[in-house]
C-alpha positions in Angstrom: -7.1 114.2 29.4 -6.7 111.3 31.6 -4.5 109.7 29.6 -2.4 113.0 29.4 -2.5 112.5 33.3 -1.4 108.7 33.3 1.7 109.5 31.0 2.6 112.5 33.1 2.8 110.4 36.2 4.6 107.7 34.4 7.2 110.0 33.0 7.6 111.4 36.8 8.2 108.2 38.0 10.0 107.0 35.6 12.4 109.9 36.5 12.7 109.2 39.9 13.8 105.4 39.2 16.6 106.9 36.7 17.5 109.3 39.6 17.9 106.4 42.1 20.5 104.6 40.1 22.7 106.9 39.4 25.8 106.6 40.7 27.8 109.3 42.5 31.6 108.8 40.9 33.3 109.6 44.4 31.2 109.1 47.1 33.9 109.6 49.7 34.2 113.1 48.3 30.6 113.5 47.6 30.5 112.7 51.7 32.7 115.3 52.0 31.0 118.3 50.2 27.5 117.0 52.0 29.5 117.5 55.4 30.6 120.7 54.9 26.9 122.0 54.1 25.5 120.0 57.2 24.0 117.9 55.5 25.4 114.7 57.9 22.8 112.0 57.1 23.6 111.7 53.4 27.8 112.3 54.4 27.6 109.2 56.5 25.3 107.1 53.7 28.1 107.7 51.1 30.7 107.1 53.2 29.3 104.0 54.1 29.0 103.2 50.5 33.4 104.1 49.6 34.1 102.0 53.2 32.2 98.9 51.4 35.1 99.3 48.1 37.9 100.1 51.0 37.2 99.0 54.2 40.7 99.7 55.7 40.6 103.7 54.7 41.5 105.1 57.6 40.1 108.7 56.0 36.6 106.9 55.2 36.2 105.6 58.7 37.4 109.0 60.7 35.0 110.3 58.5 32.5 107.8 59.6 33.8 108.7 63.2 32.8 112.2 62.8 29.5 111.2 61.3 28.6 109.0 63.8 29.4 111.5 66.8 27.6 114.1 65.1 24.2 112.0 64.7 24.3 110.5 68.4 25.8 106.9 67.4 28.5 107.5 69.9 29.4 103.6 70.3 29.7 103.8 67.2 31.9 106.8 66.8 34.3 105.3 69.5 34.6 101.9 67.6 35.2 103.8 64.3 37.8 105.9 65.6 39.9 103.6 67.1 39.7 101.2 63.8 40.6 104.5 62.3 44.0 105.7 64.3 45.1 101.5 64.0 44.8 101.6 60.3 46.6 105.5 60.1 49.8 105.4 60.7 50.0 107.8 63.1 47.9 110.6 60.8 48.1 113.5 63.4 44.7 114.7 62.5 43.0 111.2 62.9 44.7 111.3 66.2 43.6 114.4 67.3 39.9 113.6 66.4 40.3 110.7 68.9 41.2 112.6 71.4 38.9 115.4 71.1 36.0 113.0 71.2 37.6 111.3 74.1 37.6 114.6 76.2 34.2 114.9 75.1 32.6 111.8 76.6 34.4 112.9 79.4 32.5 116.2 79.8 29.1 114.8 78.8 27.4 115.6 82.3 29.7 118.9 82.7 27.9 122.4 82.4 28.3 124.0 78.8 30.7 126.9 80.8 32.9 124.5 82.0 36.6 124.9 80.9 37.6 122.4 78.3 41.8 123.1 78.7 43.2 120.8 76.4 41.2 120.1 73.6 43.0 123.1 71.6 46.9 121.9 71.4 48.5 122.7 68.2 48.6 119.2 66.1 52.1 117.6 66.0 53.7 116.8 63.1 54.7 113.1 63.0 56.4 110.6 60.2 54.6 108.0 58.4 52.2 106.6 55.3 49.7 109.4 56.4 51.2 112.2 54.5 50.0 110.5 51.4 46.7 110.7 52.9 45.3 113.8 51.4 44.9 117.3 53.6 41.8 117.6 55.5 39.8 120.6 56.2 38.0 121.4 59.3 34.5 121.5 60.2 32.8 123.0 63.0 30.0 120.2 64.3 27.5 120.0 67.4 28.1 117.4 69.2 25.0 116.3 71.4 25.6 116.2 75.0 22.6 114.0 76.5 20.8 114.9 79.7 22.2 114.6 83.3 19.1 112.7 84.3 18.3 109.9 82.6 14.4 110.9 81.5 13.1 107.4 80.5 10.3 107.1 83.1 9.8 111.0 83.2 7.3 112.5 81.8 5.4 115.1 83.6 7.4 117.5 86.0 5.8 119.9 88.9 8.1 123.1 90.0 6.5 123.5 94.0 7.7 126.7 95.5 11.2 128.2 96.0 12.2 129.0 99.8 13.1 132.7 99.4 13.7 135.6 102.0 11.3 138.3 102.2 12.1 141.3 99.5 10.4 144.5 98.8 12.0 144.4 95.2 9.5 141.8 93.8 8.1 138.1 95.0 11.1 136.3 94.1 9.4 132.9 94.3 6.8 133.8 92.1 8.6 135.1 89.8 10.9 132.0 89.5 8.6 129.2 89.7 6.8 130.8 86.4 9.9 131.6 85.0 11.3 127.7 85.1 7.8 126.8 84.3 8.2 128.6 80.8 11.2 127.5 80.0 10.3 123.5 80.4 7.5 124.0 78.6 9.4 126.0 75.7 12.6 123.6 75.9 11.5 120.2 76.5 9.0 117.7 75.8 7.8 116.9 79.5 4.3 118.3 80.5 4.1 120.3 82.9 1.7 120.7 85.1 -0.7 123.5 86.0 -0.2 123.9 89.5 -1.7 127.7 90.7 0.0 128.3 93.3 3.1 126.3 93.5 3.0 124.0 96.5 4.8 125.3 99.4 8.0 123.7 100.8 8.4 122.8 104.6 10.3 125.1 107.0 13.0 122.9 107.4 17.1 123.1 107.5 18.2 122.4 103.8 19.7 119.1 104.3 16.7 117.9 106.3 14.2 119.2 103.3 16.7 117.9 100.9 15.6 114.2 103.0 12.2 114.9 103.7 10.9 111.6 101.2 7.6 111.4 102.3 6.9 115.2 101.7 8.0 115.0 97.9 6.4 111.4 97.5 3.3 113.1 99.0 3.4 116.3 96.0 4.1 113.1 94.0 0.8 111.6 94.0 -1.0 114.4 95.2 -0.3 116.0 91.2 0.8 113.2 89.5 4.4 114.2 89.3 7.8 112.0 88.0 9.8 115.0 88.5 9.6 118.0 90.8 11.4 121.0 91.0 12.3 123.4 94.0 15.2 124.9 95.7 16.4 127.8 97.6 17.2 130.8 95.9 18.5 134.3 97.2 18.3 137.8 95.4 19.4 141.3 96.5 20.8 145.0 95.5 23.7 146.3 96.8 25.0 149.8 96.4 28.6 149.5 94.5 29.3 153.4 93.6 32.8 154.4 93.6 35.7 156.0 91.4 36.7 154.7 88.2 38.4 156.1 85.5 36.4 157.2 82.5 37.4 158.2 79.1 35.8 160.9 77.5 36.0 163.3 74.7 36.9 167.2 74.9 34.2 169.3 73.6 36.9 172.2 73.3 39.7 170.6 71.8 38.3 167.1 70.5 40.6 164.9 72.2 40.3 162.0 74.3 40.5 162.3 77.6 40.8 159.9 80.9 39.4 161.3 83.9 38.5 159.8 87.9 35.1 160.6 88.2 32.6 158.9 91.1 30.2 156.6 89.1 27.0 155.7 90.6 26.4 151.8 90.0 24.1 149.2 91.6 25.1 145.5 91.9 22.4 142.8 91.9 23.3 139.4 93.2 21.6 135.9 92.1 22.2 132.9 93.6 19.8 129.7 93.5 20.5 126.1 94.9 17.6 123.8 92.7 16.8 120.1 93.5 15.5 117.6 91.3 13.6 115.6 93.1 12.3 111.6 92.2 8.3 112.3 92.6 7.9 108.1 93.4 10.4 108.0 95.6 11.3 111.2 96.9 14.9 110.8 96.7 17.2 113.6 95.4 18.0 112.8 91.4 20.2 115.9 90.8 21.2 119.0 92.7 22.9 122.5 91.3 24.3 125.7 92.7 24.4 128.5 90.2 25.9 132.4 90.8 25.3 135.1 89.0 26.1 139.2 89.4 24.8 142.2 87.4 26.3 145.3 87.7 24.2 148.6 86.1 25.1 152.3 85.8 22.7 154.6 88.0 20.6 154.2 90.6 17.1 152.9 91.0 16.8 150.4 88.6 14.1 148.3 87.5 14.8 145.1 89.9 12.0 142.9 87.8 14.6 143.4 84.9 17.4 142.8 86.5 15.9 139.1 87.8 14.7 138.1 84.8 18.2 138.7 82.6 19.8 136.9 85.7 17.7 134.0 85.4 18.1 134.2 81.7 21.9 133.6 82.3 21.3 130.2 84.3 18.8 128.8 82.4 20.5 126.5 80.3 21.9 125.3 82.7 18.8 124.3 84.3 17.5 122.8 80.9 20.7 120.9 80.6 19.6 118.7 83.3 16.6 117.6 81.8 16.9 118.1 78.2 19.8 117.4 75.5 21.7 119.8 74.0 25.2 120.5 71.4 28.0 121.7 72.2 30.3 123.2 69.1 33.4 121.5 68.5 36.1 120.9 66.0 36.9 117.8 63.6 39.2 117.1 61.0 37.3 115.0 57.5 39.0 114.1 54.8 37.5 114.9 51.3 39.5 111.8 50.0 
């Protein structure tokens, strides 16, 4: 029996070692296929293995481009493109690869909502050796867009309170602080810290708080804090009833029909100014107002609700500051 076992693992390995030497025919087009399922890690590894036979191929190194960018190497991906558009010829989907990484590194520390005009042009059609470059196909990649604070000596974070005006919907600081304490805990890898309840804020005019040093050095080493969170945030309902046209269908003869009618609707309004403050220092690190509105048919409704999908709406962009994240974009690779 054990020498049943012994030749088993023997023929196992033996199979692996065979495995490991074969040779893929066409790696660039190997790459290819392993691109278009994802698979980036192994699409740049063969790639690198067809730029050894044919290290001028402007399709292996855009492809190498795209590779890079994807996996984070984005030195790399800028070096790679611009050998790749010198050796192209003017290939117009080379070029427009360039560019759309270009206007990326551009928007690294913009909000994921901000408008990206530009980056959607229609590709123009241009003379040259390219057209003997093989068509490419398009693939849909997630770019990583790196934090807007730089987290290397952060590590544990402490949301204090949230200077908020006095509501008879729900405790709006309260609500808040555990809400952003939940989603740092679910979206990042800082700890954060157990603080029950949140440290108050002084009573002071915005920008004066905002300057206040020694009070946030003070929360600093009173929790052990790199980072700490707090702001300003306002939250109300508004009555916004009023006449709008609504479409409805005739019980008598089955037709649609559009009709004024007064519609009861409710309007709750969001707005929160958050700091980021440097717990050694004190200092202000980052700084964000975000504005959100939710409108709902009827009256009397649930205000808890109505605060939490409102905070649900800004809180990426409250992770974005501290965590990284993709955006989805558009390349051009060449299976060739």
């Amino acid at each position: 029996m054990v020498g049943i076992g012994v030749a088993a693992i023997l023929a196992i390995c033996s199979a692996a070692a065979l495995a490991g030497q074969v040779k893929i025919k066409n790696p660039a087009r190997f790459a290819a296929n392993m691109a278009e399922r994802g698979n980036w890690r192994e699409a740049k590894y063969r790639w690198e293995i067809a730029l050894r036979e044919q290290p001028d191929n402007p399709r292996i190194l855009n492809n190498l481009a795209v590779a890079s960018e994807v996996l984070g190497d984005v030195e790399q991906a800028e070096l790679l493109y611009g050998q790749a558009v010198s050796a192209s010829d003017g290939n117009p989907h080379i070029l427009d690869n360039q560019r759309r990484f270009s206007w990326s590194l551009k928007q690294r520390g913009a909000s994921e909502g901000d408008d990206v005009a530009g980056t959607d042009r229609p590709i123009q059609p241009a003379n040259g050796k390219w057209r003997k470059q093989g068509k490419p196909f398009r693939v849909t990649v997630g770019v990583p867009i790196p934090p807007r604070l730089s987290l290397e000596n952060i590590s544990s974070v402490l949301v204090a309170s949230f200077r908020a005006q006095d509501s008879t919907l729900l405790d709006i600081n309260r609500e808040l602080v555990r809400f952003i304490r939940s989603e740092l805990g679910k979206g990042t890898e800082l700890e954060v810290l157990d603080v029950v309840p949140p440290p108050a804020i002084p009573e002071q005019r915005i920008p004066d708080l905002v300057a206040n040093h020694e009070f946030w050095k003070y929360l600093s080493r009173e929790h052990g804090a790199d980072l700490i969170i707090s702001g300003v945030v306002e939250y109300s309902r508004e009555d916004v009833s009023g006449f709008e046209d609504v479409d409805y269908v005739s019980t008598r003869t089955g037709q649609k029909i559009r009709q004024t009618k007064f519609v009861e609707r409710e309007q709750f309004d969001y707005e929160l100014d958050i700091f980021f403050m440097d717990g050694p220092t004190g200092k202000l690190l980052h700084r964000d107002r975000l504005r959100r509105s939710l409108v709902f048919r009827g009256q009397m409704n649930d205000p808890i609700t109505a605060f939490y999908e409102l905070n649900e709406s800004i809180a990426a962009d409250v992770l974005a500051v501290v965590t990284s994240r993709r955006r989805q974009e558009s390349r051009f690779v060449f299976r060739r």
